[in-house]
C-alpha positions, 0 to 999 in steps of 0.5 A: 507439516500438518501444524504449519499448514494449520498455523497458516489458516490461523496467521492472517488473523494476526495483526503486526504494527511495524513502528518505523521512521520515516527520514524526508528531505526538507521536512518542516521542524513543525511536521517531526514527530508526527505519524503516517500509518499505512495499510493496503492489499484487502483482497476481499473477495478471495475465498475464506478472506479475511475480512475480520482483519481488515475491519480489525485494522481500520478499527485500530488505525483510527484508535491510532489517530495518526495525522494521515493513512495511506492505503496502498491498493488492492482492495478486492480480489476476483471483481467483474463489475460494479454490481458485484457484491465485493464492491459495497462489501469493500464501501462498508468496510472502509467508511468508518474510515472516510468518517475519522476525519483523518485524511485517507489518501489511497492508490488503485492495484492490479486485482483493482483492474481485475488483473490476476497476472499481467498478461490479462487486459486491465478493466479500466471500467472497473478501476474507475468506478471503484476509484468513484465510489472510494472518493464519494466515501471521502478516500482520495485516489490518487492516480498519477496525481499528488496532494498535500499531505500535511500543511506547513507554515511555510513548506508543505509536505506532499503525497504523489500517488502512481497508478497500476504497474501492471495496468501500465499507468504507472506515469511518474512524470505526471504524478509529479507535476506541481510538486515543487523541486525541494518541496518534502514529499512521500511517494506511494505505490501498489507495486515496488516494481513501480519504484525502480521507474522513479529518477534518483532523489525524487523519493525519500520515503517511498511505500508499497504493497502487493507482495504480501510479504511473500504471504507463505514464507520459509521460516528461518530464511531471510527473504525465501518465499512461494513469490521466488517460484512465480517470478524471474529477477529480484524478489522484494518482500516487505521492509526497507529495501536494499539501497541498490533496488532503486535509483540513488537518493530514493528509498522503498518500505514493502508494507505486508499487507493484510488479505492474501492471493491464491490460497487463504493461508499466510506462513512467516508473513504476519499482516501489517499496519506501518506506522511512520514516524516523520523525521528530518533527512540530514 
């Protein structure tokens, strides 16, 4: 018991690529091959965070040079206001990737809002100011918006991006507006909850975050970890998702994020850079 809580101080410092593919209706010949990668849940803040990591990560996904990178939210822990020291400390760790030149789309989470569970009220002010400062960098925020993700000769692929789950700006309606009916397109949230609100077939790749794979997992288990203790129903904790979690036609990849809730320890739930391969859904 000793070495394993020992190894938990010690596996938030490991980095894990996850190299998967992403199958997407309609995606033009002139798209396949290329590659999407995603990180998210910083958590900076929290206390002994792992910092270290996600500058570690940035570092990397631009060696990578990846055609675009998405960041599924939760980029500081416990956040009050915009004067807290966590907010610049956030801006300086994700400039070198505003400066890349590799487009940056990004969604806000719950710890973004300042939500340390869902019964507490969302500070909307915070959220918004954060998503400010993030677009200022050159991040796009995309709350229950969408943008073009790739350009296409003559289809292009978009990026719909849904706001907070538990803030309960999760607007599928609106982030979809615009996005044409047979137009290509990856769909990215913070919480998996968010993807069960999504009709069928209108997500052939979704990503998400906020599970951190169960961030304390029980080794040999498939799936057991201290998220089966904290909440009721179904528990996603990273990877493609069973077929049946969603509406038909729709498919979820839980990325494992990087930071940690609660305790700085991670168990069995290594962080994680996914790197999508696009290719075409027969």
């Amino acid at each position: 018991m000793l070495a394993i809580a020992i190894w938990g101080f010690v596996e938030p410092y490991i980095l894990d690529v996850e190299e998967e593919e992403a199958a997407i209706t309609n995606l033009p010949s002139e798209m396949e091959g290329k590659k999407i990668a995603v990180i998210g849940d910083f958590q900076i803040g929290l206390w002994l965070d792992n910092v270290w990591t996600v500058e570690k990560a940035v570092e990397d996904v631009i060696d990578m040079d990846p055609a675009a990178i998405l960041i599924t939210g939760d980029y500081v822990y416990h956040v009050d206001n915009m004067d807290d020291p966590e907010i610049a400390e956030v801006m300086e760790v994700m400039r070198p990737l505003a400066e890349s030149g590799i487009p940056v789309y990004s969604v806000l989470g719950n710890h973004d809002y300042a939500m340390s569970s869902q019964d507490v009220e969302p500070n909307t002010e915070l959220a918004e100011g954060l998503a400010t400062e993030l677009s200022s960098l050159g991040i796009m925020v995309l709350d229950n918006k969408n943008e073009i993700l790739l350009e296409g000769v003559n289809t292009d692929l978009y990026v719909v991006g849904l706001g907070s789950h538990w803030a309960g700006n999760d607007l599928a309606n609106k982030a979809f507006e615009g996005v044409p009916e047979e137009a290509p397109r990856m769909v990215l949230m913070h919480n998996p909850d968010s993807f069960k609100t999504l009709a069928g077939g209108v997500s052939p790749v979704a990503v998400a975050g906020h599970t951190h794979g169960g961030q304390i997992r029980v080794p040999f288990t498939e799936t057991w970890s201290y998220l089966n203790l904290l909440q009721s129903g179904e528990v996603t904790t990273d990877g493609w998702i069973k077929e049946d979690y969603g509406s038909a036609g729709n498919s979820l990849y839980v990325n494992r994020g990087i930071g940690m809730s609660i305790t700085p320890m991670r168990i069995n739930a290594v962080p994680e850079i996914t790197v999508f391969t696009l290719i075409n859904k027969d």
